[in-house]
N, C-alpha and C positions, 0 to 999 in steps of 0.2 A: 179570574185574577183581576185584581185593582190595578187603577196606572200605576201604583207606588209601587205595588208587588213587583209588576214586572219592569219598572227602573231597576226595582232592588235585583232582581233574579239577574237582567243582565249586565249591571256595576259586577255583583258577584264572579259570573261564569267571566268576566271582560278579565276583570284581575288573576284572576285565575289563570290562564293562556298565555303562554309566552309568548316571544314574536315568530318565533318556526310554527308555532299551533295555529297562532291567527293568518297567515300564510296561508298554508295550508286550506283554512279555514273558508277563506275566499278564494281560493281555487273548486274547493269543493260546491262551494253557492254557485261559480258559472258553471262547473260539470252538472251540476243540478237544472240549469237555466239551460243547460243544453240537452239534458236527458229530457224537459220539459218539451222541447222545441220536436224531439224526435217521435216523444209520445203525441206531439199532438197532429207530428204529418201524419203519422202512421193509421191516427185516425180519419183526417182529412183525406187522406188518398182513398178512401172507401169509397167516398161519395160520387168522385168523377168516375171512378173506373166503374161502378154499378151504373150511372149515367150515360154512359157509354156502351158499354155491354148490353142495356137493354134499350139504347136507340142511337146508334152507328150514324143516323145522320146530325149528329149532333159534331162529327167531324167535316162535314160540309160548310162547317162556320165558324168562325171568331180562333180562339186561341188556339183550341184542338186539330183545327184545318194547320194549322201556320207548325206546329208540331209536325203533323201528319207530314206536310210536302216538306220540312226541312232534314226528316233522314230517310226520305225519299221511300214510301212505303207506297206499295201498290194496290192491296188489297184493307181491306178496312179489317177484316176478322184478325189479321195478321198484327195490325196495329195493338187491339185490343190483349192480344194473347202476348205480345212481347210489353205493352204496359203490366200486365197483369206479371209477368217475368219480374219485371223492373222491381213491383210492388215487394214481390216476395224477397228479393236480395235485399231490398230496403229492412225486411221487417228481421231478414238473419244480420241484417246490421245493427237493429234495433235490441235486437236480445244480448248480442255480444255486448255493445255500448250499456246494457244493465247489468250484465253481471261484471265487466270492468268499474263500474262505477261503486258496486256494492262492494267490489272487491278494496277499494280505493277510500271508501267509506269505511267498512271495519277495519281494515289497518290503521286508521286514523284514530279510530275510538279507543281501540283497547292500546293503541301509543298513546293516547292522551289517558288511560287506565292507569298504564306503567309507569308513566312519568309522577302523576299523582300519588300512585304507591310511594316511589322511589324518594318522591317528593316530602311526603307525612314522616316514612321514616328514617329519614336525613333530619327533619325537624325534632322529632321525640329526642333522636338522639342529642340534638344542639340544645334542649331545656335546662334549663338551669334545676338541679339536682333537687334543689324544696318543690320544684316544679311538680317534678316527675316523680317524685314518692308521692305527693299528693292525689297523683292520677293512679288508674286501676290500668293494669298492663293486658287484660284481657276485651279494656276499652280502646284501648291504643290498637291493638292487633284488630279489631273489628275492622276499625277504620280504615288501616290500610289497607282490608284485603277487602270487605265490604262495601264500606261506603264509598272508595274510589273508583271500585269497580263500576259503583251502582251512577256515580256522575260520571262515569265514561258511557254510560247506554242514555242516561240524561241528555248529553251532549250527541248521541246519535240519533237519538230522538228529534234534539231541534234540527239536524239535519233533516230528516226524515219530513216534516213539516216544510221545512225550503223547498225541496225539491215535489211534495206532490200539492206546494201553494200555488209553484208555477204551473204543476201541470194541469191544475183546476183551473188557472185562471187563463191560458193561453186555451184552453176547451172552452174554457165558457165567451171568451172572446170572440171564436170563431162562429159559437151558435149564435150570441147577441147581431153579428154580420148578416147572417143567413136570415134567422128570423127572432128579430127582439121582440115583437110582443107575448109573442112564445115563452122565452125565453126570460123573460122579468115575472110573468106567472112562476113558474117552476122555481124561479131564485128566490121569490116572496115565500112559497112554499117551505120549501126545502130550510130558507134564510131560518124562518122561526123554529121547525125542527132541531137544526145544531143550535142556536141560541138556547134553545128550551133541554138540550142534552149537554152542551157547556155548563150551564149555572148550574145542575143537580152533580150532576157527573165528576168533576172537576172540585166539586168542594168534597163528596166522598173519599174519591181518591186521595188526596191531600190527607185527611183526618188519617187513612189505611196503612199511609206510607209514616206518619207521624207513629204508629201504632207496631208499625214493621221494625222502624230505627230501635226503638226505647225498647222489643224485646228481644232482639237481637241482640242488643249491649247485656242484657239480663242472663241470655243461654252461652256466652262468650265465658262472661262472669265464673257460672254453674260450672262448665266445664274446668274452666282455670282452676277453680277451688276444687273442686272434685277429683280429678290427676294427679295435685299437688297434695292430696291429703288421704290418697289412695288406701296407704298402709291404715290411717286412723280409721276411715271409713270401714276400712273389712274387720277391725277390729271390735268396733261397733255394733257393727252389724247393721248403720244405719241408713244402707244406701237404699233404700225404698223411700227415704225423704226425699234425698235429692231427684233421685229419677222424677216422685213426683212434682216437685219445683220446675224440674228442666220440662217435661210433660208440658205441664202449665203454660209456660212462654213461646215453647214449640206449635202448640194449639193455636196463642194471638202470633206468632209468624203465620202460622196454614192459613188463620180465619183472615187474615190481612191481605196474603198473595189470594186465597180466595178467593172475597169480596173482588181486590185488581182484577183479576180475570174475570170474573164476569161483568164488572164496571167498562172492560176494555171490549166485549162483544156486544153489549146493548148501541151504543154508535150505528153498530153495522148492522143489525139487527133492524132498527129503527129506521135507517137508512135507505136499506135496499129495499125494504115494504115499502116505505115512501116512495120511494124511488121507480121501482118494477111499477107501483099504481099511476106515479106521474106519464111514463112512459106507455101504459096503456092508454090514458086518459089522452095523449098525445097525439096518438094515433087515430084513436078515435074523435078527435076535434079537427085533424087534415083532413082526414076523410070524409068529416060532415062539409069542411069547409072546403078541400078541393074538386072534392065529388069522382077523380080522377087517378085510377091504381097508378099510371104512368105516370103521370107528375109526383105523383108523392111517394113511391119508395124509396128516391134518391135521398129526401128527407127526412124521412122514416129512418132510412139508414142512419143517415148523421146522427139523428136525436140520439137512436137507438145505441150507438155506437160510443156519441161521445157521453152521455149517461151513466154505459157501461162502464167509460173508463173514469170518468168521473167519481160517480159513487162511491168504486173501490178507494180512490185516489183520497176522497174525503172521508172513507172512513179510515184506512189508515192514516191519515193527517191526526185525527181527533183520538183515535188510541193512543198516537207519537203524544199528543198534546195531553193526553191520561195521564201515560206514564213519567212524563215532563212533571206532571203534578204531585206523582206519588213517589218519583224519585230526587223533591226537589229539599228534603228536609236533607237528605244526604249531601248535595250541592252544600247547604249553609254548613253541617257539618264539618266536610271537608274546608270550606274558605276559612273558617273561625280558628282549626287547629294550623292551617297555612299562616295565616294572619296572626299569631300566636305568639308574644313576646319568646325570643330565642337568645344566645349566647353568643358573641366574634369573639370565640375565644385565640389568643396566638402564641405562638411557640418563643417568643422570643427571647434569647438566650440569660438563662438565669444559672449563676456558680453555688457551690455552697461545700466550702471549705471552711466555714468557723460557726455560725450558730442558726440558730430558729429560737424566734422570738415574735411575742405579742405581747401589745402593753391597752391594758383596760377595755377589756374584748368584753363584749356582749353581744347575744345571739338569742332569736327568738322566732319561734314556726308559727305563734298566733300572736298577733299585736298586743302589748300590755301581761303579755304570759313569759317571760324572761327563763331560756333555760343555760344560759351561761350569763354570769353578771361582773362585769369588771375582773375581768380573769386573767392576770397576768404572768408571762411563765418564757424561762429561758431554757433552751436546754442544746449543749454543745454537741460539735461532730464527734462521733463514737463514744456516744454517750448512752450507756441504759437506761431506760426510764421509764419507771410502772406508774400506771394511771388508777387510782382503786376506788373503791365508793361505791354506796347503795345503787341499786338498781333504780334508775329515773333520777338520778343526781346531777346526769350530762355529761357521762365519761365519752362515750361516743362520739356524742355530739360535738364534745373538744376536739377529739380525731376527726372527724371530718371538716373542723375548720382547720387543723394545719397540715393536712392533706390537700384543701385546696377545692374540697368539694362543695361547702357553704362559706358562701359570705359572708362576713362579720357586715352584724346590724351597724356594730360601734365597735372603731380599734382595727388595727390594723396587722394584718401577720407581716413578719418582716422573715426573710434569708439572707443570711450572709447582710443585714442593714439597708438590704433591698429589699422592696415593699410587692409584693406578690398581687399583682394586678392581673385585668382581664390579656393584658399582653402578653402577660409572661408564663400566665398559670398553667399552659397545659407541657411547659420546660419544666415545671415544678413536680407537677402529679409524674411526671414518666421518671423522677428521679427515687419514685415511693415504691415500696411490694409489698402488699396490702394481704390479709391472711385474715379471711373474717372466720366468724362460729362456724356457717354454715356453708360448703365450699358447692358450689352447683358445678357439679360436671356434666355439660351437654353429651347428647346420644356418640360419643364416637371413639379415638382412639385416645389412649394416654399421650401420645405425642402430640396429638392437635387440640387435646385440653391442656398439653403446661404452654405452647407456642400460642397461643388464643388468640389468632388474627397476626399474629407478628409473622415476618419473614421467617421458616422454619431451617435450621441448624440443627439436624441430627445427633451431630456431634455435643452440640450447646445441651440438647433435653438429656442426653445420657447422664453428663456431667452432674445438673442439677439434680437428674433424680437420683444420684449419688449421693450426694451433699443434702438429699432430702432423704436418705434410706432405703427407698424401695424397689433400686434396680434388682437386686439379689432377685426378691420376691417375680417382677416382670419378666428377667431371666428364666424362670421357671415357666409361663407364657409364653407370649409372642413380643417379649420386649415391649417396645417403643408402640408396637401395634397391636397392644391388648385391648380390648373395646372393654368400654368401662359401663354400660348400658344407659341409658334416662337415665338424670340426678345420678350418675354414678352408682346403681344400683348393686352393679355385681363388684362392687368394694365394701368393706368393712369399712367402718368410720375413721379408722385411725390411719388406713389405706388413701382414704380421699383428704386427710387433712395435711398427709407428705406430698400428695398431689399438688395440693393445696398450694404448700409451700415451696414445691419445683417451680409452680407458673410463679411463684411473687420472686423467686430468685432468676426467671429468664433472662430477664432486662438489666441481671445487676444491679440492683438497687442502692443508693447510696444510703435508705432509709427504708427500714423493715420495719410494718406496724403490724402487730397482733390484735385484735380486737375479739377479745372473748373464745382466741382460737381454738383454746384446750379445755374449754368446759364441760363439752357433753362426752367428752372421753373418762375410762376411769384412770385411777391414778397413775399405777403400772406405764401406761399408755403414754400417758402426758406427761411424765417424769421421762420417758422414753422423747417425745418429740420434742420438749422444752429443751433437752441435754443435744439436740440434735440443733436447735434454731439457736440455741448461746452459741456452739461450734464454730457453727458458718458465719456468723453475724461479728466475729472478731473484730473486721475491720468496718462494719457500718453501726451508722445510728440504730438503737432497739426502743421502739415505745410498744408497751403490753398492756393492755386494758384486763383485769382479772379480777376475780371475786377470790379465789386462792392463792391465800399467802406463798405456801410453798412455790406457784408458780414463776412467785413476781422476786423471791429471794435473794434471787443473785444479781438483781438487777442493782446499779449506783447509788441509786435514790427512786422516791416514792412522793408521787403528788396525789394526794386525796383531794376528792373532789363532795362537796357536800353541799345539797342544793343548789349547786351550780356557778357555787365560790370555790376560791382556792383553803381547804382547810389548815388552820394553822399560822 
């Protein structure tokens, strides 16, 4: 990675982290500087107690004697055997303080996971509505579950690097003390080694993980489409395309984590051959050079030992630093949809006891493409009102500007003479009950698809599905607790569209929009639910978006819509 790379990577992960994370954060780099310090007594303590143990009069002098007579030890063997005690409660110190600290470490990562998730979709939901139809909802769901995961193991990784940089360098300290010119050989060694398995390695990865993102978003896609299109599909017959597409992308995920994995073992691989040869070569250069078994095991050990722990330590650094690499396309990912223009939208209180109104409203999804054009339109409380026109003419699209869900390019929706702002707007939308074509009822009960996140009132859903028709029918069930399957499956259409219209009457609505509600039913049907929605709708506003006359008939009046003008 370039110095801009990794400005950029840590500007990125910095913004990222609130102040509890970064906290944390640095707490976890001294736990790391302290598991450093433990790995590397744990090493150091080899070498004197081997020194000792094979020549006892090495307590007849200097520090070891001043030990010796200070907890008053009389025999020498005794010394050695209660060091050697000491040693071993140090090292079941040493395992506990690792797996506390690992424990203290994952908790950390997959809370910085969760937050992330929780994070992206708190934001999707805050997009401004042209936002988020223009996004693919099986890209959205990747991410949160995906890509935040995958910068939560990112962000363990650079831990992972902290804690075994120290423990490389307070090892390699100790040796450069003992014997530097030793010790600059092996780092000259070794140094060109990880340089020469960085530059290759590292840019791999990166391509692997670029390669991992883009088909992942691909088999999210497949499957999104695939579920939602279950029935066409078997009708078909064509599900040996899809399989083979999904196939396809499944293969560049495998061939991606693949490649990572074995990208992630050549480090070590490379490493400990290095490494095992330096550590012979080692030995056998004391031993030319001390000519002397007893002088040189003590040091032998050390090499031996801090080598041992070394190696490990740097190749797991340089995997941490792999996978840093291959999961850092996720990092940018994540920060871009963080960083992501979003909505303040606020409640603040809006009346609407006399009309809705907009004057010379224009609205457009692609710049220079105008699908409403100076459109002006009043219409009173407990007023009917059909909206009718060709298909692509912008009857919807009118509905969802005085709904409150797009912003006029040009022009202003007004209520009550009050102007329907980001302060007020979501006072506005909660006074709407919305009844589109297609009703999506999630996997569960009738009662928790008409209350749909709202505080639940048993009494309130009965009522409505009264006033919408189909308690009779639920009565013969399990009532309020019928499970309606995925999209409502185990209901008939005309089932799910009084559904439908239970949830848009829960909140009372002072304004009830139909948008294409009764088209794919047949007549019977929608003569049946239209004679049920004029009923209820006595005392609220009625706007009906319809291609059939019959529908719209009883409605006050009738605004056609034609290319995106007001006809007429």
């Amino acid at each position: 990675m370039t110095f801009s790379k990794i400005t950029l990577f840590y500007t990125q992960l910095r913004s990222l982290l609130i102040r509890r994370h970064k906290f944390q954060l640095v707490l976890l780099v001294f736990l790391a500087i302290g598991l450093s310090l433990v790995e590397t007594a744990a090493v150091s303590a080899i070498m004197p107690f081997i020194s000792i143990a094979t020549n006892t009069d090495l307590l007849d002098r200097g520090i070891y004697k001043q030990i010796f007579d200070t907890f008053h030890f009389v025999h020498k063997n005794s010394f050695v055997i209660a060091l050697g005690f000491v040693i071993i409660g140090f090292y079941v110190f040493r395992a506990l303080y690792n797996v506390a600290y690992t424990y203290i470490l994952s908790r950390f990562s997959f809370g910085v996971f969760r937050y992330f998730s929780e994070k992206l979709f708190r934001i999707y939901l805050s997009l401004p509505y042209l936002s988020f139809i223009q996004r693919n909802s099986s890209e959205l769901t990747q991410h949160i579950v995906t890509e935040a995961n995958n910068t939560g193991m990112l962000l363990l990784s650079v831990l992972h690097v902290f804690a075994e940089a120290f423990t490389v360098l307070l090892l390699y300290g100790f040796m450069v003390a003992i014997q530097w010119q030793i010790t600059l050989v092996l780092t000259g060694i070794l140094g060109l080694v990880v340089l020469l398995v960085l530059t290759v390695v590292l840019r791999m990865s990166r391509r692997q993980g670029i390669r991992r993102a883009e088909a992942y978003k691909k088999v999210y896609q497949i499957l999104a489409e695939t579920f939602g299109n279950f029935k066409f599909i078997r009708l078909k017959g064509n599900g040996d395309s899809m399989i083979q597409e999904f196939t396809k992308f499944t293969q560049r995920i495998a061939q991606a984590q693949r490649i990572n994995s074995v990208l992630g073992i050549i480090p070590r691989c490379i490493l400990e051959s290095t490494g095992f040869a330096l550590i012979i070569g080692t030995v056998n250069f004391i031993l030319w050079r001390y000519r002397s078994a007893e002088t040189i095991i003590p040091v032998i050990s050390l090499y031996a030992l801090s080598l041992y722990r070394i190696l490990p330590a740097a190749t797991r650094m340089l995997t941490s630093i792999n996978q840093i690499s291959f999961f850092q396309r996720s990092l940018e990912i994540v920060y871009d949809d963080i960083h992501q223009e979003t909505l303040q939208e606020g409640n603040d209180a809006l009346g609407f006891t006399k009309t809705i109104r907009i004057n010379n409203l224009s609205f457009n999804y692609i710049a220079e493409q105008k699908v409403l054009q100076d459109v002006s339109l009043l219409i009173h409380k407990g007023e009917k009102v059909a909206v009718v026109g060709e298909s692509g003419s912008g009857k919807s699209t009118l509905i969802d500007v005085l709904i409150g869900l797009h912003k006029p390019v040009k022009g202003v929706l007004y209520v009550d003479d009050v102007a329907v702002t980001d302060a007020n707007v979501q006072s506005w939308r909660r006074k709407i009950g919305y009844i589109p074509q297609n009703i999506y009822l999630f996997d569960g009960t009738v009662g928790a698809n008409v209350s749909f996140g709202s505080v639940t009132d048993k009494n309130r859903i009965i009522e409505v599905l009264k006033m919408a028709n189909i308690w009779d029918f639920l009565q013969e069930r399990e009532g309020i607790d019928t499970r309606v399957g995925e999209g409502g499956i185990q209901l008939s259409g005309g089932q799910k569209q009084r559904i439908g219209i239970a949830r848009a009457l829960y909140t009372n609505p002072d304004v009830l929009v139909l948008d294409e509600a009764t088209s794919a039913l047949d007549t019977e049907t929608e003569t049946k639910i239209m004679d049920e929605i004029y009923r209820i709708s006595t005392d609220k506003t009625l706007i009906v978006i319809a291609h059939r006359l019959t529908t719209v008939e009883r409605c006050d009046r009738r605004i056609a819509i034609e290319e995106g003008r007001l006809a007429g």
